[in-house]
C-alpha positions in Angstrom: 0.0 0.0 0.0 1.3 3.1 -0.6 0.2 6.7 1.2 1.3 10.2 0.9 2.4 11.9 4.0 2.4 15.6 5.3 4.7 16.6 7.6 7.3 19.2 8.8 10.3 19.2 7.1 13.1 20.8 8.5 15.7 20.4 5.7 13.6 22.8 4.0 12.1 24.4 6.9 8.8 24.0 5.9 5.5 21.3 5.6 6.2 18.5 2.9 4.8 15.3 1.3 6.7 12.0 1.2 5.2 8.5 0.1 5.1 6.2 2.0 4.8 2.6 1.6 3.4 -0.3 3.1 3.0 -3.8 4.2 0.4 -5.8 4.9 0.6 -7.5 8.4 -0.8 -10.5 9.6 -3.1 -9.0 13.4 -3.7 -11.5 16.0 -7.1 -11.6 17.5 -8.1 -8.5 15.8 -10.7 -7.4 13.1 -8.4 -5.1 12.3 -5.5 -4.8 9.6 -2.4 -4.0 10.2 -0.1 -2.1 8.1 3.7 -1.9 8.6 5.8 1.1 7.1 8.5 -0.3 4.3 10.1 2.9 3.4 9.2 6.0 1.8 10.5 8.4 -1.0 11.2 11.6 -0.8 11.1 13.9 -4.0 13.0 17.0 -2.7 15.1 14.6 -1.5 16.1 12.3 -4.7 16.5 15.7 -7.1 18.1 18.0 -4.6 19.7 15.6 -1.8 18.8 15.9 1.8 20.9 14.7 4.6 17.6 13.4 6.9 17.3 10.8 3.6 20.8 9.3 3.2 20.7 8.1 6.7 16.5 7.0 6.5 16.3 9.5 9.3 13.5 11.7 8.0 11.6 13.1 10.5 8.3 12.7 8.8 8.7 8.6 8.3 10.4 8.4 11.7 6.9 9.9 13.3 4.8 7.7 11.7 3.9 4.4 14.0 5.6 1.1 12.7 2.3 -0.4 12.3 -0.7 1.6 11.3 -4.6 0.1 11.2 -7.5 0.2 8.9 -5.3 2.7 6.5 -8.0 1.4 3.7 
């Protein structure tokens, strides 16, 4: 699944969009599905370079939980 993100991004000092992607995730005694961040992709960062990207420590992905519900 993928998802597009808003957030604050301080390597440009201002809000942003990154996508995000995800992975199905198998819930246990839930009726609920789980979603697990994979990664995510940056624009700004693959055409201009960001240093929050080459280390995967964007603060946008990083605030995201590891598993998200019901993202359908």
């Amino acid at each position: 699944m993928i998802r597009i993100v808003y957030g604050s991004c301080p390597e440009q000092d201002c809000e942003y969009d990154i996508t995000v992607y995800y992975a199905r995730v198998p819930t246990v005694n839930s009726h609920r599905t789980g979603y697990r961040k994979t990664g995510f992709n940056c624009d700004y960062g693959s055409l201009h370079g960001c240093s929050y990207e080459d280390r995967q420590q964007c603060p946008i992905y990083n605030n995201l939980p590891e598993i998200s519900y019901d993202l359908v």
